[in-house]
C-alpha angles and dihedrals in degrees: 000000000000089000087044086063099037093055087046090049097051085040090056086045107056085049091056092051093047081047095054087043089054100061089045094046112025088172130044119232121234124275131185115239081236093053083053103061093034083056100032121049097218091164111121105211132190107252087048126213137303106239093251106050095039087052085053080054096042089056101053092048076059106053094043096054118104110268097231091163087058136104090249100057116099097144108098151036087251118066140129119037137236091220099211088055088058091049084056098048091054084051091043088057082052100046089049087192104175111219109225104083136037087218086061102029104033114171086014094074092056092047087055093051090040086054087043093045091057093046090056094056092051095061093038090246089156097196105010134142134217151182140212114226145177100277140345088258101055084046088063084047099056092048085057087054088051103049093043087057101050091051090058115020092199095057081090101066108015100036126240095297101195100321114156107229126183127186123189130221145140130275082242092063117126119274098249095069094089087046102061108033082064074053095059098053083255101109130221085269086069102071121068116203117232104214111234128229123248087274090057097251125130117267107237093188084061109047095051083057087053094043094054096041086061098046084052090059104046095267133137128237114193114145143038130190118208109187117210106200117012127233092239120009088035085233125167122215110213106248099188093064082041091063103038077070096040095057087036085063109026093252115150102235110224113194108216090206097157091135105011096048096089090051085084086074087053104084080200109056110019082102091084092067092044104159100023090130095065089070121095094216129029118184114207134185107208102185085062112074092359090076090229125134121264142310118024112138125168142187118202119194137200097208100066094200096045096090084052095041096049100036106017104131129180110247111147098169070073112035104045094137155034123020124288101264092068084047110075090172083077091066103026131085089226133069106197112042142181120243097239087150095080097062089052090045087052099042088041087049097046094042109034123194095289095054091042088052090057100047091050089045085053095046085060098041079051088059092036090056088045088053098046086053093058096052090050097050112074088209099063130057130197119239096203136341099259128224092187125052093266105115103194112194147158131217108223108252103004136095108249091208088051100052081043093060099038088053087047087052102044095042109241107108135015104212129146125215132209146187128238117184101314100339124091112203140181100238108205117200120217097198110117104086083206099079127117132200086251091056089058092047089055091043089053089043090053086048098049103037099037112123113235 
């Protein structure tokens, strides 16, 4: 036990170090892959380390990791941090309950329905199902899967044989669509891409031409995707208009709400996901606006016996007791499981949904005084009016990918850039509800001043 405490004491130790570093640096300054490894022995030998020297390793891997959780970091959808769910998740990483069985997992298994539970209410899926899984891309997956086997039953055991189907979704989908329907036996041939309006949203006009081009030529449409908060542009699809076509054709409507889908706690902007309930499967990714650490992915689902019905086997070295509802291995891809659940119980239970409302309403007045700031100032120029928190910008003479490299490299701001058609544009994330006005006014002086 005395080396027990002394591991957990070095451990405490070298986070509150990263965490004093942290307030010092809140952005880490650029370092080669070359300077790394000079700096950082990586090699795993043969003999192995002795514990102190391996901890001293250990802390400078620490404080030479991106700070994601800082004031400086606008680069990506993750970002802030709910302090007690990152103190879960360190327990969670302790406790290494494995999710698929209420004999392994115990109260862990109530914690995930109670958390499901909770989603299900948010999107109005009255009596709904989910399940937690190991990314937001791989949740969209599993919604594919579902919708290619309950067009054809048989898919399941015989494989698709030549059946021509065809899934729907914009040209601002997320990036992973093309990986995993590879993924799925359907082949990239099998999606078609929706262009999107100047705002970033599908065009419905559009798909049901597409729709009924493709009906006209034998082939199979089964699935849409609407996406309620793009990846970029921060768009919405409406997904009202979406599933007046889905039902038209026959088509199962999948909801992409990886982002959008908090702004339903929000009584001032849920508007923008009016009809989401309407869908029959949502995919969220909780660790995004919701400030927790990675990684916390869920599907939800309308249908509460369709996660049974597409991925039940029999495994009774597994399942030896309790009924099926306290056995999530019955309904998931996967066997063994995280329990990612916990850290969104904790952060659900600390903050409650009026704390979680105002942290998502400060997350948009953050965008909306970002905004304001680029209309006043005659050097910089809007993309778009967001309805998201992506505030996509350009600063007037300059390359956007090069101010974003120079404030990576010189350690002031982490930011990314894009390109859209012809434009090339600096996208800021609002997504740290930590945020303060003074933190924006720093970003857009970074921006403005950086030498590149």
């Amino acid at each position: 036990m005395e080396n027990t405490n002394n591991l957990l004491d070095k451990t405490m130790n070298i986070i509150k170090k990263y965490y004093n570093h942290w307030k010092k640096h809140p952005v880490l300054k650029y370092k080669s892959p070359d300077t790394l490894k000079e700096n950082i022995n990586l090699t795993i030998d043969k003999k192995g380390i002795e514990i102190e020297n391996l901890f001293n390793e250990i802390e400078k891997i620490a404080l030479n990791s991106p700070k994601t959780n800082s004031k400086g970091f606008f680069n990506l959808l993750v970002g802030g941090e709910i302090l007690p769910a990152v103190m879960t998740e360190m327990l969670t990483a302790v406790l290494n309950n494995t999710m698929h069985t209420y004999k392994s997992a115990g109260i862990h298994i109530l914690i995930e329905q109670e958390v499901i539970k909770f989603l299900l209410k948010t999107v109005g899926y009255k009596n709904g199902d989910g399940i937690f899984g190991p990314g937001w891309s791989l949740t969209n997956m599993i919604s594919l899967v579902i919708a290619r086997n309950q067009k054809y039953s048989s898919i399941k055991k015989s494989g698709i044989r030549g059946k021509k189907l065809v899934w729907y979704t914009s040209d601002q989908a997320h990036y992973s669509t093309e990986k995993f329907i590879s993924v799925t036996g359907l082949g990239k041939d099998a999606i078609r891409i929706i262009p999107t309006d100047n705002k970033g949203k599908m065009n419905i006009k559009i798909l049901e031409e597409k729709i009924i081009t493709d009906l006209d030529h034998g082939y199979i449409p089964f699935y849409v995707t609407a996406t309620a908060w793009t990846t970029v542009l921060g768009a919405f699809d409406p997904i009202e208009k979406i599933n007046k076509l889905a039902k038209k054709y026959k088509l199962r409507l999948h909801v992409d709400a990886a982002l959008g889908g908090w702004a339903l706690l929000s009584k001032k902007h849920k508007h923008l996901l009016k009809g989401i309930e309407n869908s029959d499967s949502i995919s969220r990714s909780l660790h995004k606006m919701m400030n927790i650490p990675l990684l916390a992915a869920v599907l939800l689902v309308k249908n509460p016996n369709i996660l049974y019905e597409n991925f039940n086997e029999h495994a009774d070295y597994l399942f030896q007791m309790d009924e099926k509802q306290l056995n999530p291995g019955n309904k998931s891809i996967q066997c063994g499981r995280r329990n990612d659940a916990f850290k969104v119980w904790t952060a659900l239970k600390y903050l409650g949904e009026n704390g979680y409302e105002k942290r998502i309403n400060t997350e948009f007045a953050n965008a909306k005084y970002a905004v304001a700031i680029i209309r006043k100032d005659k050097d910089l120029s809007l993309v778009l009016d967001p309805e998201g928190i992506n505030v996509c910008f350009q600063v007037k003479g300059k390359s956007a990918s090069k101010i974003c490299e120079a404030l990576d490299k010189q350690g002031l701001i982490k930011v990314s850039y894009w390109r859209r058609r012809w434009e090339e544009f600096i996208r800021l994330m609002c997504v740290n509800a930590d945020m303060t006005k003074k933190d924006i006014d720093n970003f857009f002086k970074q921006v403005k001043n950086v030498k590149i």
